[in-house]
C-alpha positions in Angstrom: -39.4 81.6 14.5 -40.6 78.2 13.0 -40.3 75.1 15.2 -40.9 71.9 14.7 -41.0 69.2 17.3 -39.7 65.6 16.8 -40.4 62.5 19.0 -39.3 58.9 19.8 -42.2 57.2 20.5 -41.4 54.5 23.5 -40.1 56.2 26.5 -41.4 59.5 25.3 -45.1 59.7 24.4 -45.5 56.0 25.4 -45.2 54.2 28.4 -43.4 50.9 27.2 -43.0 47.7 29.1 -41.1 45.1 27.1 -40.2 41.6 27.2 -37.8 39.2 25.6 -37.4 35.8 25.2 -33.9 34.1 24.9 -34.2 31.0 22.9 -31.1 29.3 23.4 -31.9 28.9 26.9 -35.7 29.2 27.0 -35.4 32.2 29.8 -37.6 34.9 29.6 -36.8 38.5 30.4 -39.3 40.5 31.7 -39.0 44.6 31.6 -36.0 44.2 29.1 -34.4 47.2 27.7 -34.1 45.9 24.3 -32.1 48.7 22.5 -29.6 48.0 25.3 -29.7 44.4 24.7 -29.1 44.8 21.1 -26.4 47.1 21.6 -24.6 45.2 23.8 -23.1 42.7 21.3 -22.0 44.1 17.6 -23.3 41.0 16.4 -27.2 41.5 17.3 -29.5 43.1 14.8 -33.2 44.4 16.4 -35.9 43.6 13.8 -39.1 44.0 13.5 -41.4 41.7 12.3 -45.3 43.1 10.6 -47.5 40.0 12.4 -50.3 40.8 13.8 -50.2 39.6 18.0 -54.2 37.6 17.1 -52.3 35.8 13.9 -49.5 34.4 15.6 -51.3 33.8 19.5 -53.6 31.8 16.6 -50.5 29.4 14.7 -48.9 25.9 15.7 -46.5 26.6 18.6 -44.0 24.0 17.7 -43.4 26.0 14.3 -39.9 27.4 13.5 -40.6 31.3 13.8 -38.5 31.4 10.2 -41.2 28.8 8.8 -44.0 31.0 9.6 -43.0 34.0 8.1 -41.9 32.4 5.0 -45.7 31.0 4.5 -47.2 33.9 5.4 -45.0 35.8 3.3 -44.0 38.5 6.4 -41.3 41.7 6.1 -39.5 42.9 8.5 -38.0 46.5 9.2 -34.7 47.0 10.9 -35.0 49.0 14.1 -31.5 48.8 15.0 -28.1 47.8 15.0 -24.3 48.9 15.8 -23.0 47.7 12.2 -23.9 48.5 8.8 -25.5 45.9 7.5 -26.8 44.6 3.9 -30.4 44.0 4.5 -29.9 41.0 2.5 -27.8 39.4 5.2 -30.5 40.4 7.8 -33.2 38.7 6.1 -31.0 35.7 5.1 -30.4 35.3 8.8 -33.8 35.8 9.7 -35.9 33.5 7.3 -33.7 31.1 7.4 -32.8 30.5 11.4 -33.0 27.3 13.0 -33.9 29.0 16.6 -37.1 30.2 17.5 -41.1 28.8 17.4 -44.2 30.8 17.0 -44.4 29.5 20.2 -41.2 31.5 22.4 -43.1 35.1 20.6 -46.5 33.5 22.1 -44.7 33.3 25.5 -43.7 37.4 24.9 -47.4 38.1 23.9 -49.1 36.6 26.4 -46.7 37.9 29.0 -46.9 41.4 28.0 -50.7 41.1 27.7 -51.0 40.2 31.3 -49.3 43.3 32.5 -50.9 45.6 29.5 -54.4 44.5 29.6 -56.0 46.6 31.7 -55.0 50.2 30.4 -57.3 52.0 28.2 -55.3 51.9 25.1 -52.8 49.4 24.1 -50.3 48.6 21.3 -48.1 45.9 21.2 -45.3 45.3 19.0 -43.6 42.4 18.3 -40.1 41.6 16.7 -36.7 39.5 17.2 -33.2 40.4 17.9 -30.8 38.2 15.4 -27.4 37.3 16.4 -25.3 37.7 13.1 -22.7 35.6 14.6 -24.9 32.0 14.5 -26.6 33.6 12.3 -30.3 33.4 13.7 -33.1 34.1 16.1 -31.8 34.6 19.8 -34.5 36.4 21.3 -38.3 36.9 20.9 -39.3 40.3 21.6 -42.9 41.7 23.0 -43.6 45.3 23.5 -47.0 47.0 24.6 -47.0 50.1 25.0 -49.6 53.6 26.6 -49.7 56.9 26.1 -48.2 58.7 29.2 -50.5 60.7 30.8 -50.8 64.3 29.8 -49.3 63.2 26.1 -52.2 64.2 24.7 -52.8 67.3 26.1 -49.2 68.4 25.2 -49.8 67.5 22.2 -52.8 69.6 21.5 -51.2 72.2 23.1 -47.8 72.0 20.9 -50.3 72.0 18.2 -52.8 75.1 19.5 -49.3 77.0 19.3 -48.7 76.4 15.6 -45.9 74.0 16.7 -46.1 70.8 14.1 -45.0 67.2 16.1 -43.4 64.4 14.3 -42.8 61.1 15.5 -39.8 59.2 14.5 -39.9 55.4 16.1 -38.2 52.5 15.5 -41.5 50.7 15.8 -43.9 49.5 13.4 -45.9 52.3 11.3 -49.2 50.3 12.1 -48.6 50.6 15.8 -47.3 54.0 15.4 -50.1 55.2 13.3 -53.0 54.2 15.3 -50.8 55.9 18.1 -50.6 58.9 16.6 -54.6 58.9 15.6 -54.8 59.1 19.3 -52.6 61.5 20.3 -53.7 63.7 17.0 -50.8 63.4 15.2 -51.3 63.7 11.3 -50.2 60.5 9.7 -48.3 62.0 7.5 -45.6 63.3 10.2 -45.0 59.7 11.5 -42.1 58.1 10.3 -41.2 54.2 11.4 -39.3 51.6 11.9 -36.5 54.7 11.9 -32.8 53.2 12.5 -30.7 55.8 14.5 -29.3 57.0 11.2 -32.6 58.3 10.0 -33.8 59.5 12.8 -30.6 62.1 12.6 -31.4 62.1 8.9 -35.1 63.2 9.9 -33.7 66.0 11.8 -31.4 67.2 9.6 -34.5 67.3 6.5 -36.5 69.1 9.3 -33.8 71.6 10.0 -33.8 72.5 5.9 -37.7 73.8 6.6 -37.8 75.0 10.6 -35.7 77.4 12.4 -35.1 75.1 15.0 -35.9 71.7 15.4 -36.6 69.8 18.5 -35.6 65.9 19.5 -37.1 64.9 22.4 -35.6 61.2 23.0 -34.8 58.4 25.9 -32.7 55.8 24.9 -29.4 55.5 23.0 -31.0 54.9 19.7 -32.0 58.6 19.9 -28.4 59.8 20.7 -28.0 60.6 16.9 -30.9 62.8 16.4 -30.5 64.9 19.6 -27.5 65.7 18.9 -28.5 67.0 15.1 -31.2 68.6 16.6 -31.0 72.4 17.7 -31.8 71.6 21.5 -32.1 68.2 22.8 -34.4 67.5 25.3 -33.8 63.6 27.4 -37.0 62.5 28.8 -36.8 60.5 31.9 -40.7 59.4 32.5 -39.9 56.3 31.9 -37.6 54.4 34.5 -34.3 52.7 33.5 -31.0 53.7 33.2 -30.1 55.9 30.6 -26.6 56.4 29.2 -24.4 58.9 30.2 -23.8 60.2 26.4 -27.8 61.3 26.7 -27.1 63.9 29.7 -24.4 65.0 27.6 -26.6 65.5 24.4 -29.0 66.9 26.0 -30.4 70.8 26.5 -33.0 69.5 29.3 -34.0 66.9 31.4 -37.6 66.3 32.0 -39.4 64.3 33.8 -42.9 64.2 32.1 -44.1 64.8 28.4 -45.8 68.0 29.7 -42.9 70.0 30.1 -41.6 69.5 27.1 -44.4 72.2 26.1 -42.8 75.1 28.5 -39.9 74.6 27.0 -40.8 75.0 23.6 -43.3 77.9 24.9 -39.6 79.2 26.2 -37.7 79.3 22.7 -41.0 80.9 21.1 -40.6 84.3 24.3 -37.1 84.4 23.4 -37.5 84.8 19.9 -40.0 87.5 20.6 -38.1 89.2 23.1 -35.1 89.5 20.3 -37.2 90.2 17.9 -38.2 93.2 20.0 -35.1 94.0 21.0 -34.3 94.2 17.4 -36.7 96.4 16.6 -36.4 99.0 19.5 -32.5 98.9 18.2 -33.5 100.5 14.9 
């Protein structure tokens, strides 16, 4: 049997501490669950933006954030959303928003740097969540991001067993990629700034080529693919809440990145044992 495994990347290989900036009020939220934060109004759109953290740490302060990527001539990606949106009205809302300096995302940045800075390897991620309903900037997001430990080994191992690993992220490819250059992950099977949709949509491609494809996934903008996926597996490593619809989704619970190698170990024995069984039948 032919599997193919399928990852989110925060929450699951990484261990991702996050924080957001609200610029209406100037508070800053440290350890933010920003899916949930996006998801909690219809109106919020998660974006991210491709700056580099030493560009922006290195611009005027008192510039509006809309200003700045305008003369720098900066993209974006949508990560996600709960409506369908025309990209159009994203980035209309985005370059054009009267809320938000350079300065708020240095104030995510640095913050995230303090608590990051001392782990071996680092990547941090930066982005806004737009409120469609002023439309604009409400809050500056800052995420940095290490592998769990033992990701790598599973990894290897996964691999060692002829199982291939994807990763499907709603981060930015550049972060994802030099991620996956650690973890030995072939570029090629890296697929960002992945919307819930695709992410199902990558599953469901996978399916056309595996046997069985695998979802391993934490938050509830993985709900979609574990559920297209042919077994689910929730990963609790990292801590936070997780919605009830997950535990439903999923196959397993795991606590650490290792076990999701057992498991897959497990479908590979069964498929020998029938296989077997098969046989000794004729």
């Amino acid at each position: 049997m032919s599997i193919a495994v399928v990852f989110d990347s925060a929450g699951t290989l990484l261990h991702t501490y996050r924080v957001a900036k609200n610029v209406l009020s100037g508070q800053l939220l440290p350890g933010i669950e920003t899916v949930s934060l996006t998801f909690s109004s219809p109106d919020r759109v998660l974006v991210v933006v491709h700056v580099h953290s030493r560009d922006v740490i290195g611009a005027p302060g008192d510039l509006l954030f809309s200003d700045y990527l305008k003369a720098n001539r900066i993209g974006f990606g949508i990560s996600c959303t709960r409506k369908v949106l025309a990209a159009d009205d994203v980035a209309q809302a985005l370059y054009n928003s009267q809320q938000g300096t350079v300065g708020d995302l240095k104030d995510c940045i640095r913050h995230v740097w303090q608590v990051c800075r001392k782990e071996a390897v680092v990547t941090l991620n930066s982005g806004v969540i737009i409120n469609m309903a002023i439309p604009g900037i409400e809050f500056m997001v800052t995420t940095g991001g290490r592998p769990f430990e033992g990701a790598r080994e599973a990894i290897s191992e996964l691999h060692r067993m002829g199982i291939p690993t994807f990763i499907a992220s709603g981060d930015r490819v550049t972060k994802l990629e030099k991620m996956a250059d650690y973890l030995g992950i072939p570029r090629d099977r890296v697929f960002g700034v992945a919307t819930p949709t695709v992410k199902a949509q990558i599953v469901a491609d996978l399916k056309r080529e595996y046997d069985c494809v695998v979802m391993v996934g934490d938050g509830i903008n993985d709900l979609c693919a574990m559920k297209s996926a042919d077994v689910a597996i929730l990963s609790e490593e990292q801590s936070g809440e997780k919605h009830p619809e997950l535990y439903e989704a999923a196959d397993h619970v795991v606590k650490s990145v290792r076990e999701v190698v057992a498991i897959v170990r497990g479908l590979n024995q069964c498929e020998s044992s029938a296989e077997r069984r098969a046989q000794d039948e004729k």
